[in-house]
Every structure is written in structure tokens, then in C-alpha cells.
Biopython code that builds the backbone (N, CA, C, O; Angstrom):
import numpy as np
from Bio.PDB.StructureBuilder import StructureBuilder

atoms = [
    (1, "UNK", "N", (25.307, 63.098, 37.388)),
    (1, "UNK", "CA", (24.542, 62.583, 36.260)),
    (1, "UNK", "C", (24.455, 61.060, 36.318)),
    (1, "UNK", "O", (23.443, 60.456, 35.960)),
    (2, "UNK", "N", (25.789, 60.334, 36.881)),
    (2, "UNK", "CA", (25.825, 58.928, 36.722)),
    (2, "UNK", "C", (24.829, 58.545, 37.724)),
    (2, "UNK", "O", (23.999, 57.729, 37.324)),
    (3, "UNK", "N", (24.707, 59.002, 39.104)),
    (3, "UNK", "CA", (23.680, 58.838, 39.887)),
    (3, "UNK", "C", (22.113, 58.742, 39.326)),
    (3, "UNK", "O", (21.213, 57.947, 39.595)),
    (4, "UNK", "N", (22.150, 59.478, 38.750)),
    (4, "UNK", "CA", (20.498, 59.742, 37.915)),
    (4, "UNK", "C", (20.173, 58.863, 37.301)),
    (4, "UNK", "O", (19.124, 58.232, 37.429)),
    (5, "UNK", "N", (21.377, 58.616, 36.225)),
    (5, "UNK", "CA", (20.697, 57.515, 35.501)),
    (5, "UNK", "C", (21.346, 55.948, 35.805)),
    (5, "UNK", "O", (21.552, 55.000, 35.048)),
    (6, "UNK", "N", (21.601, 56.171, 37.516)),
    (6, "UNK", "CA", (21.633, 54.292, 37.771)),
    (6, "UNK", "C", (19.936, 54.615, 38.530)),
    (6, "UNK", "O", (19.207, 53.625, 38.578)),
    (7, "UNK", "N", (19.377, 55.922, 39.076)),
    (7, "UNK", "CA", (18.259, 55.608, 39.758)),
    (7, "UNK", "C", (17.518, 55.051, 38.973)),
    (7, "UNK", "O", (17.059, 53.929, 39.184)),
    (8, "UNK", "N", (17.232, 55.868, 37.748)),
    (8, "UNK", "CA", (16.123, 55.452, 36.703)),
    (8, "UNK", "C", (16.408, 53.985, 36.581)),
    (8, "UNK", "O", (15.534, 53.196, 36.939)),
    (9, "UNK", "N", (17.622, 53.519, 36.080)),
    (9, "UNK", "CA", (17.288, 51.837, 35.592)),
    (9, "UNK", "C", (17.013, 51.201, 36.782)),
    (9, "UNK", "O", (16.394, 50.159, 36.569)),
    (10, "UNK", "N", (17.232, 51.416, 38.001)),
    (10, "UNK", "CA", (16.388, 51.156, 38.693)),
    (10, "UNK", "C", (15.323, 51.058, 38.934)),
    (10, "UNK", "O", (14.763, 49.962, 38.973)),
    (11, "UNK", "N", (14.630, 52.369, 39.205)),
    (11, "UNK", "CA", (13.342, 52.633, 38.922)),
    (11, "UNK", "C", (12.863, 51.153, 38.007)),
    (11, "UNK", "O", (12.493, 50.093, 38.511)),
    (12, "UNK", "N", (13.020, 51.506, 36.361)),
    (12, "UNK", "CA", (12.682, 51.210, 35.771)),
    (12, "UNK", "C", (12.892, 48.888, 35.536)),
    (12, "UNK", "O", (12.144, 48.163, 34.881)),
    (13, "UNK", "N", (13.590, 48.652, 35.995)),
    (13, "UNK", "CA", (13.729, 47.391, 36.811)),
    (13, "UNK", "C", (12.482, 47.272, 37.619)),
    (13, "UNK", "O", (11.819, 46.520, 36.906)),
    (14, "UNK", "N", (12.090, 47.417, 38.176)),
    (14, "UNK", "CA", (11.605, 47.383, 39.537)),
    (14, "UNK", "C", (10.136, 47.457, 38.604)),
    (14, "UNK", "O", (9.360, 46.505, 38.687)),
    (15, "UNK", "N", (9.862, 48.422, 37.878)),
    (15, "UNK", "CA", (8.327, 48.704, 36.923)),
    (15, "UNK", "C", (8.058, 47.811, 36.050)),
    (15, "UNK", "O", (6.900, 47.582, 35.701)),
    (16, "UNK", "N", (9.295, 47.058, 35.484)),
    (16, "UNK", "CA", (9.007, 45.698, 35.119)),
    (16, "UNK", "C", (8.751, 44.604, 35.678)),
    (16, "UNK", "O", (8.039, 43.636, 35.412)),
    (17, "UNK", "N", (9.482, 44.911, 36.551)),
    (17, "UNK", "CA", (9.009, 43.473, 37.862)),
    (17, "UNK", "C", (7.562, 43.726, 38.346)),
    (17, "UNK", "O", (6.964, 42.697, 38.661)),
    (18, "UNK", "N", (7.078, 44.543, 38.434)),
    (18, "UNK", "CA", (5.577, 44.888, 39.276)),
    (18, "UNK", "C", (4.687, 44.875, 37.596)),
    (18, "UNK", "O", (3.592, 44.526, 38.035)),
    (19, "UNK", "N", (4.575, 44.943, 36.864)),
    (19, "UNK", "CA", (4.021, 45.749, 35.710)),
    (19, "UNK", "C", (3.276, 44.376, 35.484)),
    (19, "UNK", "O", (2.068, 44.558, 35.633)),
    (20, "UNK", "N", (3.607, 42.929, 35.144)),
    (20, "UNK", "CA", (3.380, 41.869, 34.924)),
    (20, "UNK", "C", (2.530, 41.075, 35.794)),
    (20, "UNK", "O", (1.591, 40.298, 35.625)),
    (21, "UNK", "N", (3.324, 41.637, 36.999)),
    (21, "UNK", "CA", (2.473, 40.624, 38.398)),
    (21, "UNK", "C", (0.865, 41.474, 38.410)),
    (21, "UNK", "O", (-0.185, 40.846, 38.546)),
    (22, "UNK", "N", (0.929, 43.191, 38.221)),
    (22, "UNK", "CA", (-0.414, 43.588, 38.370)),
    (22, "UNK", "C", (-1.371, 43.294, 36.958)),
    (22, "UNK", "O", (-2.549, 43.077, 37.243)),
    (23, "UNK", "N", (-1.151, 43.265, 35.946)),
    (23, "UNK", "CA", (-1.099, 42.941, 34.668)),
    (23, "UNK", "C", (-1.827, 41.477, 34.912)),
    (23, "UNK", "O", (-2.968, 41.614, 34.471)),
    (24, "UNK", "N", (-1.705, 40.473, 35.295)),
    (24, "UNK", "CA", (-1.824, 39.021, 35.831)),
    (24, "UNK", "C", (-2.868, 38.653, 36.563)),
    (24, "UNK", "O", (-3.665, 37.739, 36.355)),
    (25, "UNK", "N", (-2.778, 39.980, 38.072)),
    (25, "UNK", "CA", (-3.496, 39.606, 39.306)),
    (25, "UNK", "C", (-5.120, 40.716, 38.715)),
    (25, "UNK", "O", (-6.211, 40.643, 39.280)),
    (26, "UNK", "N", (-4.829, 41.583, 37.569)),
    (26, "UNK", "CA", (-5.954, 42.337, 37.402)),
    (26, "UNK", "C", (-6.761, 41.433, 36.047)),
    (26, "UNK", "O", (-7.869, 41.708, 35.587)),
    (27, "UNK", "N", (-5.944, 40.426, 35.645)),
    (27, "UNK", "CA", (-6.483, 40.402, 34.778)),
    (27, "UNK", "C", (-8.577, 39.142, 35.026)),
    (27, "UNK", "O", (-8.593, 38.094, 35.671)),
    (28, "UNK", "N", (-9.609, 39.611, 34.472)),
    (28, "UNK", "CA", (-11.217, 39.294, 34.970)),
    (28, "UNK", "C", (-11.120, 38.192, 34.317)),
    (28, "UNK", "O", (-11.422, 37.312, 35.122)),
    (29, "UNK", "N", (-10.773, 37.540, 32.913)),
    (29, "UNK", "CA", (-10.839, 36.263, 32.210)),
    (29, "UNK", "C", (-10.227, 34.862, 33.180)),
    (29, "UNK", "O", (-10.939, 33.865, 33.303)),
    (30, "UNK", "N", (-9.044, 34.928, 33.734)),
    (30, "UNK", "CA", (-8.636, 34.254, 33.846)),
    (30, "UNK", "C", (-9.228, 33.653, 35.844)),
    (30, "UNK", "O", (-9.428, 34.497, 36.718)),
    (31, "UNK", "N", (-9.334, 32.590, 36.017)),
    (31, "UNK", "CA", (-9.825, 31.763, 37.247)),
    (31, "UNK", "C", (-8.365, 32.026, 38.732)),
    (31, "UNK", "O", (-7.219, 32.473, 38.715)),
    (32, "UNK", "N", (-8.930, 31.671, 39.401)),
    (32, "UNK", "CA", (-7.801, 32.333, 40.705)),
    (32, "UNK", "C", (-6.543, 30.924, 40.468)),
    (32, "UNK", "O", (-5.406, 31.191, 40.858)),
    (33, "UNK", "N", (-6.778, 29.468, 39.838)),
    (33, "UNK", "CA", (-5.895, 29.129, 39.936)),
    (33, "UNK", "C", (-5.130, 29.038, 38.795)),
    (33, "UNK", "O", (-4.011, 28.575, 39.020)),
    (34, "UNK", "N", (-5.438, 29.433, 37.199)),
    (34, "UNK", "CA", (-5.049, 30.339, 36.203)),
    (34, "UNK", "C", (-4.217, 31.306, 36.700)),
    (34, "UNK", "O", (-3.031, 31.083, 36.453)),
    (35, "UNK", "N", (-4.420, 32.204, 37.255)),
    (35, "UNK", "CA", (-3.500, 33.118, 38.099)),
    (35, "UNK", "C", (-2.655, 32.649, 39.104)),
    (35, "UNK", "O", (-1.813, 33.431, 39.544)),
    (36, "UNK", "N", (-2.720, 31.593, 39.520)),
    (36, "UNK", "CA", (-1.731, 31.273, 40.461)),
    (36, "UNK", "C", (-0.608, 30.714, 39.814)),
    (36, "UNK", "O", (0.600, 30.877, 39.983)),
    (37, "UNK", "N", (-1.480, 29.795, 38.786)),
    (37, "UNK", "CA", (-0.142, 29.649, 37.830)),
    (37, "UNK", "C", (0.886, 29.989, 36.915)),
    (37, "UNK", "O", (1.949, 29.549, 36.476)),
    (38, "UNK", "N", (0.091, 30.997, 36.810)),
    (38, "UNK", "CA", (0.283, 31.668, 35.669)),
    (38, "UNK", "C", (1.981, 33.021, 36.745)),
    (38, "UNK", "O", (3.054, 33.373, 36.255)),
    (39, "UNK", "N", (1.511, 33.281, 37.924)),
    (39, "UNK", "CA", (2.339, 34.468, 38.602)),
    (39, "UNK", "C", (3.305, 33.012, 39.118)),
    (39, "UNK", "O", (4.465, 33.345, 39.366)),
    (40, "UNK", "N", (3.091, 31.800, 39.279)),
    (40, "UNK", "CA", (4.407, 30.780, 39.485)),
    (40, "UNK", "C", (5.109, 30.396, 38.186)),
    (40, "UNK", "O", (6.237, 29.905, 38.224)),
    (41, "UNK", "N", (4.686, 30.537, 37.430)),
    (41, "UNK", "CA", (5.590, 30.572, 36.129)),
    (41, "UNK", "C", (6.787, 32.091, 36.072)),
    (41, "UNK", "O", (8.014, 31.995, 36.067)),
    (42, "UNK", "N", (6.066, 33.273, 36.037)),
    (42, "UNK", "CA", (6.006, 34.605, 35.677)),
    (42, "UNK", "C", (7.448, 35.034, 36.563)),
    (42, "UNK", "O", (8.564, 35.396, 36.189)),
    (43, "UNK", "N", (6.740, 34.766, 38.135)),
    (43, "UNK", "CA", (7.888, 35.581, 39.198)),
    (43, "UNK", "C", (9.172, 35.230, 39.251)),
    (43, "UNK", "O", (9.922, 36.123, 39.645)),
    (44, "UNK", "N", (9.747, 34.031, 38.929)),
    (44, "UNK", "CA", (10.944, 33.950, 38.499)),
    (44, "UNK", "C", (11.798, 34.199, 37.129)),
    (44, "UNK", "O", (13.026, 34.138, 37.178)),
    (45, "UNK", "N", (11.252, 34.425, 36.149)),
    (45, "UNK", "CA", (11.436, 35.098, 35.292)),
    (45, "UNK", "C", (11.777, 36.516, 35.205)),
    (45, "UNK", "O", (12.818, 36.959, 34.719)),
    (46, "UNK", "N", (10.828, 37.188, 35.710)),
    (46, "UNK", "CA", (10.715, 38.540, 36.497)),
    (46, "UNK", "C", (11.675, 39.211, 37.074)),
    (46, "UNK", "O", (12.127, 40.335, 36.853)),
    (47, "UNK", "N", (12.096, 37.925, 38.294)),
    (47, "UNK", "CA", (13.294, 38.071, 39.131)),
    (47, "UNK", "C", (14.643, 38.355, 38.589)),
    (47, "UNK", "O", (15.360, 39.333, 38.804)),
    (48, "UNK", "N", (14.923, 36.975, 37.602)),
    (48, "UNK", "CA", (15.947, 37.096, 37.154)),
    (48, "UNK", "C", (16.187, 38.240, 36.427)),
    (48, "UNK", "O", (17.323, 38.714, 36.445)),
    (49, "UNK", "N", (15.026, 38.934, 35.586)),
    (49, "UNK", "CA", (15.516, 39.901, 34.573)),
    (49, "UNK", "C", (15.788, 41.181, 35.540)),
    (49, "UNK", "O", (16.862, 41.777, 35.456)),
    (50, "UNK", "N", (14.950, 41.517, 36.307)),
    (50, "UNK", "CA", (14.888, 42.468, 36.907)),
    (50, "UNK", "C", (16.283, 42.886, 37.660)),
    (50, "UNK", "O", (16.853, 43.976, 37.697)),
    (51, "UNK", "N", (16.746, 41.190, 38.451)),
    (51, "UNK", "CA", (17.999, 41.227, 39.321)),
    (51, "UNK", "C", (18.845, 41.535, 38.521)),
    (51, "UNK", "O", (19.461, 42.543, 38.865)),
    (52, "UNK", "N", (19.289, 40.915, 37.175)),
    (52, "UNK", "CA", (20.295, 41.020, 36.284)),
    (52, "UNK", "C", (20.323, 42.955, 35.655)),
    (52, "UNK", "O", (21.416, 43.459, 35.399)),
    (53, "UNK", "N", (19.294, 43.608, 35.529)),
    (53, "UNK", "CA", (19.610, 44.970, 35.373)),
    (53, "UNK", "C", (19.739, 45.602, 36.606)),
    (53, "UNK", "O", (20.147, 46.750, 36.430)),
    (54, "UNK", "N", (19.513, 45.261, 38.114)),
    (54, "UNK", "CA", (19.679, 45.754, 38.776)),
    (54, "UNK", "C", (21.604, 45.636, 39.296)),
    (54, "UNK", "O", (22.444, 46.362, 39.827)),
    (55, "UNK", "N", (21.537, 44.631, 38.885)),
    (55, "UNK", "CA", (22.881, 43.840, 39.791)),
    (55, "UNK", "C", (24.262, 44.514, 38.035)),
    (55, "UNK", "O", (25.479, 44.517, 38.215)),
    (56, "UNK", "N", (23.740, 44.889, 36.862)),
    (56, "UNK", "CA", (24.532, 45.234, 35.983)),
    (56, "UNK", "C", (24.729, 46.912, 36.704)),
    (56, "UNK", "O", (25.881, 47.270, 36.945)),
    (57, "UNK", "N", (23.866, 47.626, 36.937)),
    (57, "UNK", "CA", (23.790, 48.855, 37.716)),
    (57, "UNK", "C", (24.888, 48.522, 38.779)),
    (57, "UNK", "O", (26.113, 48.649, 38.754)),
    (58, "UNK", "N", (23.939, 48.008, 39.809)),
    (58, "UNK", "CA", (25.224, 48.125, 41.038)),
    (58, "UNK", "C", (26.649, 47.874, 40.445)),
    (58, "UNK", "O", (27.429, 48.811, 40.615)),
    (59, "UNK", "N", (26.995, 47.088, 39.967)),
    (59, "UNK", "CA", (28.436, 46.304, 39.568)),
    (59, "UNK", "C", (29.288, 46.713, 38.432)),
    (59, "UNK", "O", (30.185, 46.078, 37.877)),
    (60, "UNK", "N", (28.718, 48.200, 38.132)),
    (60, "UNK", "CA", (29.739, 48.543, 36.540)),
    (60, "UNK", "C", (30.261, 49.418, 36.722)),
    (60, "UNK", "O", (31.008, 49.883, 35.861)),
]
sb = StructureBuilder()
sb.init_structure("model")
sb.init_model(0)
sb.init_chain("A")
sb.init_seg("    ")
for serial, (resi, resn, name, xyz) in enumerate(atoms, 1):
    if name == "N":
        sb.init_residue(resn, " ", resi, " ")
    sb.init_atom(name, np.array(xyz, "f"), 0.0, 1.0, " ", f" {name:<3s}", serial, name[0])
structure = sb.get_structure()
């Protein structure tokens, strides 16, 4: 069971990290360097949250 549900927060890590960047790169309003800035703000943010539920998984 514990296996299962470290996959999911995994999983689910990982769907937050992607969910934003496609969210960003799909979005028609915004100009290509609007988007560039906008995913250099974003991806480290991203990172950290994502690493920090991934790395609470591995490490508990």
C-alpha cells in the first residue's frame, strides 16, 4: 500500500511540474518573449515545489 501511495505523490509532483509549463507554452494571448519570461520566472518555482514533495517521499 505504502508503495502506491509514494507512486501517486509522485505521479502527482511531476503533473504539477508539467501542468504550468503546458498551461504557459499553450497559452495564444501572450508574445513568445512573454512566454519566455514568464516559464524563467515559473521553472524554478516549479522545481523547488515539485523536488520538495518528491524528495519528502523518497526521505520519510
Amino acid at each position: 500500500m505504502k508503495e502506491m501511495y509514494d507512486k501517486w505523490l509522485i505521479a502527482l509532483a511531476l503533473v504539477n511540474f508539467l501542468i504550468p509549463f503546458f498551461l504557459i507554452l499553450g497559452n495564444k494571448t501572450l508574445s513568445g518573449a512573454e512566454k519566455k519570461e514568464r516559464l524563467k520566472r515559473a521553472v524554478p518555482i516549479m522545481t523547488v515545489i515539485s523536488g520538495a514533495a518528491i524528495a519528502f517521499v523518497l526521505l520519510r
